[in-house]
N, C-alpha and C positions, 0 to 999 in steps of 0.2 A: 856072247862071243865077242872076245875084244877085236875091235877095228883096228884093219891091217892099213899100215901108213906105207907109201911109194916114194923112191925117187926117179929120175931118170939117168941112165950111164950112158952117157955120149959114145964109148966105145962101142959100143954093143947096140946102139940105138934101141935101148928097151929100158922099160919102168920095172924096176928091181924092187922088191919087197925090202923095205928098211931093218936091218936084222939090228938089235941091242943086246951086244955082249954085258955077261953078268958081272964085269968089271965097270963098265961104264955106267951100267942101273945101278952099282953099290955106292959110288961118287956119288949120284944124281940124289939116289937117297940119303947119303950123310950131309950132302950141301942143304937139300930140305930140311933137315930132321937141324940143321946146326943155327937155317934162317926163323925156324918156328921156336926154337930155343932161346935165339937174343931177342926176336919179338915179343915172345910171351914172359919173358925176365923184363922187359924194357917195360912190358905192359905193367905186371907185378906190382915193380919200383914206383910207376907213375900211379897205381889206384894206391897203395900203401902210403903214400905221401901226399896224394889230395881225399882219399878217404883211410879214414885212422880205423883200426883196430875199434869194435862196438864197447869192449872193458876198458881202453883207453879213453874212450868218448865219455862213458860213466863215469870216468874216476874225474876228469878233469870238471865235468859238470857239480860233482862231488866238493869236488877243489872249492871251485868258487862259491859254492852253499856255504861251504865253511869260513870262505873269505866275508861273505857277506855277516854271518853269525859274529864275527871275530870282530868287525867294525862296528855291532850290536853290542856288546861285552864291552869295548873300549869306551860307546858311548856311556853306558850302564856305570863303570868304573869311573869317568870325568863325574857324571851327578852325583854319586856317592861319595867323591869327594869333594865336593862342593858343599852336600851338604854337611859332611863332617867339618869340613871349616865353618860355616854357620854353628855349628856347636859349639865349636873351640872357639870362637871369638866373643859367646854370647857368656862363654865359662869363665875366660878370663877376661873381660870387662864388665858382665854383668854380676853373675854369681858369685865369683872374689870378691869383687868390689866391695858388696853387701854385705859378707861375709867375714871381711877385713882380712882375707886371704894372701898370698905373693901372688899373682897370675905364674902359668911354667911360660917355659922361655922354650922357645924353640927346638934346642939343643937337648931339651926332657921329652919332648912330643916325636923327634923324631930316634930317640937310641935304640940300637941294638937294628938299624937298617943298613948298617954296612954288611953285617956279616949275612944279612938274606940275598945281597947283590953277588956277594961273592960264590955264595952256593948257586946262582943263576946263571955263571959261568958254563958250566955243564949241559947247561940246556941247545939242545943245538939249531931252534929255530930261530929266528930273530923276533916273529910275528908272537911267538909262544913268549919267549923272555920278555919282552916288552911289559905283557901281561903282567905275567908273572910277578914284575919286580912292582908294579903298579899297586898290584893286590896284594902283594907282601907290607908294602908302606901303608895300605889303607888299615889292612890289619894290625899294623903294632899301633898305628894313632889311634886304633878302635881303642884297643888295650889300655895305652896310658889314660885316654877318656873315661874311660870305664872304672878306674882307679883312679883318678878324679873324681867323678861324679862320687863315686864310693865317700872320698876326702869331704867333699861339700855335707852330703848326707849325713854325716859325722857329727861336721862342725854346724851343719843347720841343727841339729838334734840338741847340742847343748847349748844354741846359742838363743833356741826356742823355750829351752829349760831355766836360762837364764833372763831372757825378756820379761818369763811367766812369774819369775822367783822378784823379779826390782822392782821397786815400790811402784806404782804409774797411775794410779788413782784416786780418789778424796774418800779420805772414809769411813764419810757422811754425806749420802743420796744429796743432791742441792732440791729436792723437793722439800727438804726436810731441813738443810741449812737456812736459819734464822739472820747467822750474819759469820763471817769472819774474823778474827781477828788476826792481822798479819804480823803483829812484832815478835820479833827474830832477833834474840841476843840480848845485851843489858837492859833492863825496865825494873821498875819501881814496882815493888809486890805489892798487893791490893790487901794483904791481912799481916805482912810481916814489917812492914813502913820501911824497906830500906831497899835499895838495888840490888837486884844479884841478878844473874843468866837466865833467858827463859830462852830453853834449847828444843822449843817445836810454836807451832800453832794451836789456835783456842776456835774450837767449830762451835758457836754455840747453838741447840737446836732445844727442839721440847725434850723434854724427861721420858726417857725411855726409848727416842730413835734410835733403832737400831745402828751399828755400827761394823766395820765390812774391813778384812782384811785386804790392803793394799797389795801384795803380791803373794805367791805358793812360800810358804815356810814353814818352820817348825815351832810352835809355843814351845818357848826356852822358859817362860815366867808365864803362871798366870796365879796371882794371890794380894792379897790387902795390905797397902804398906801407910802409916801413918799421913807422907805428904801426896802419894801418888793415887790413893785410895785402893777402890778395885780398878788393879792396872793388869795389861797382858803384855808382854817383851816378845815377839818374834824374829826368830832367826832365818833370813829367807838366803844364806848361805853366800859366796861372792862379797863376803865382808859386809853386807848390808843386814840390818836390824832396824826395826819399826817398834814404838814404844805408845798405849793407846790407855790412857790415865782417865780417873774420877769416872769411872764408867759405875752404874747404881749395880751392876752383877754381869759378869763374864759367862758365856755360854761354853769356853775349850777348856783342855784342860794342859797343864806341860806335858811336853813329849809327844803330842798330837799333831800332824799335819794337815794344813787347812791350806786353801786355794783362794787365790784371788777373788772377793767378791762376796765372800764368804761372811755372814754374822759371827760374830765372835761374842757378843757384848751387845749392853744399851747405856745410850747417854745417862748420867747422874751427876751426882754434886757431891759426891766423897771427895775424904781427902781433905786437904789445904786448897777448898772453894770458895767461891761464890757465887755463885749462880751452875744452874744447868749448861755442861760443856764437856765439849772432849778436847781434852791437852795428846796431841798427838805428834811425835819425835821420826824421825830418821837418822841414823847412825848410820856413818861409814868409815869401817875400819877404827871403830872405836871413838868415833868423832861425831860430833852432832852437828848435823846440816841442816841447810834451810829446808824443809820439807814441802814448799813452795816451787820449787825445779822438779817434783816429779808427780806433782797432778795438774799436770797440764793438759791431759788427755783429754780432761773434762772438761776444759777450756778451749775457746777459738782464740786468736790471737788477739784480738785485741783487750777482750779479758784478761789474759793473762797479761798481756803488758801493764792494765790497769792495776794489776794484785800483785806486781814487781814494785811499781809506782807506791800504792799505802804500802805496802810493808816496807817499804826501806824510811818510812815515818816511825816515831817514837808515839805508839798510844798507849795506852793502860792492856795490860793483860788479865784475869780470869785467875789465874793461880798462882 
């Protein structure tokens, strides 16, 4: 039973029961009902702005995972293109070089990266663009690289083909060489008594050393000729030709491709001889060289400086 509230009425000298009209309880209640309203709004405002939404709390935590991942990725992009400059520098100073290639120039390594900046326009984050345009440039230097390397592998293939093909050895084993004879150009023939060209070197060894094709080519000649004896002519293509005289019998035959290192023949004394030897020639481009500049392999330096020394002496030659 609700408690009955009193006043006192001075008139009347008596405590008078407090009556509340139900205009005055409607006031009372909308002033409550309007205070618990801006409190609990004021309350709202103030958790909603020091505690966040739990999906907003997520996503932001969300955020920064991916901030962190992003600075992951940019680091990841700097070492890959670090190490793709270590490439490009190693291409064009080392593997050019070797190669006798142009190095590219800058302006080849980086083309066709305007037009990926310009489609990155569109992108509308800055943290995503940045990316983007990073790894756009890393892949077109892949690219040109890659067609480079391609370029080297090319020119190594025929430059390996061509190493294998030029003359670059003695040959005749130096177990087997007796002695050299280094005169190169006009000497006094040892059976015809009068000067004329002698357009190679004289190996002389025992009878029947084998003898060893200087580089990969083609027998263009192999047959009996009055002054050359049993002689073989190899074509090892790049204008160079090797010519391997008074051999006692040939083991190839023309139109056969033999390899560096290769038997072909044994020393003999056919021919316009005198003794056991091989008259052995180099031609280039139809010219005969000192065949002295391309067995030096089998030489250290200062042998070979010694065998520049006699040969440019006038001695007796062999044929």
């Amino acid at each position: 039973m609700a408690k009955i509230r009193y006043t006192y009425n001075a008139e009347s000298c008596k405590y008078e029961p407090i009556v509340i009209s139900p205009k005055i309880a409607g006031r009372r209640m909308l002033a409550f009902l309007g205070i618990s309203f801006v409190i609990g709004l004021a309350g709202l405002v103030y958790f909603n702005y020091k505690y966040p939404y739990i999906d907003e709390t997520l996503q932001e935590a969300k955020n920064e995972n991916l901030k962190t991942e992003w600075k992951v990725l940019y680091k990841q992009l700097d070492r890959t293109s670090s190490q793709l400059s270590a490439l490009e520098h190693n291409d064009d100073k080392n593997y050019r070089v070797i190669l006798d290639l142009e190095p590219l120039d800058q302006s080849q390594r980086e083309a066709g990266v305007g037009g990926r900046e310009k489609e990155s326009e569109t992108i509308p984050y800055s943290l995503i663009r940045t990316a983007y345009i990073q790894s756009e440039k890393i892949k077109n230097r892949l690219d040109i690289e890659a067609q480079s390397l391609q370029q080297l592998m090319d020119e190594l293939a025929k430059k390996e083909k061509m190493w294998a093909s030029r003359p670059a050895i003695q040959p005749i084993n130096n177990k087997d060489l007796v002695h050299l004879h280094t005169i190169f150009g006009l000497r006094m023939h040892p059976l015809l008594g009068y000067v004329r060209p002698h357009n190679g070197l004289d190996f002389t060894a025992p009878l029947g050393s084998p003898v060893y094709a200087t580089g990969d080519g083609r027998v263009s000649t192999a047959q009996r000729s009055d002054t050359y004896g049993n002689v073989v002519y190899i074509d090892h293509g790049y204008h160079f030709e090797t010519r391997y005289a008074h051999m006692t019998r040939y083991i190839v035959n023309a139109g056969e491709f033999v390899k560096r290192g290769q038997v072909i023949g044994y020393v003999g004394n056919t021919g316009t001889s005198v003794s056991a030897h091989l008259h052995y020639e180099v031609h280039y481009k139809n010219q005969a060289i000192n065949p002295i500049n391309f067995f030096q392999r089998d030489l250290n330096n200062k042998e070979y400086e010694k065998l520049i020394e006699v040969g440019s002496k006038s001695v007796t030659s062999l044929d």
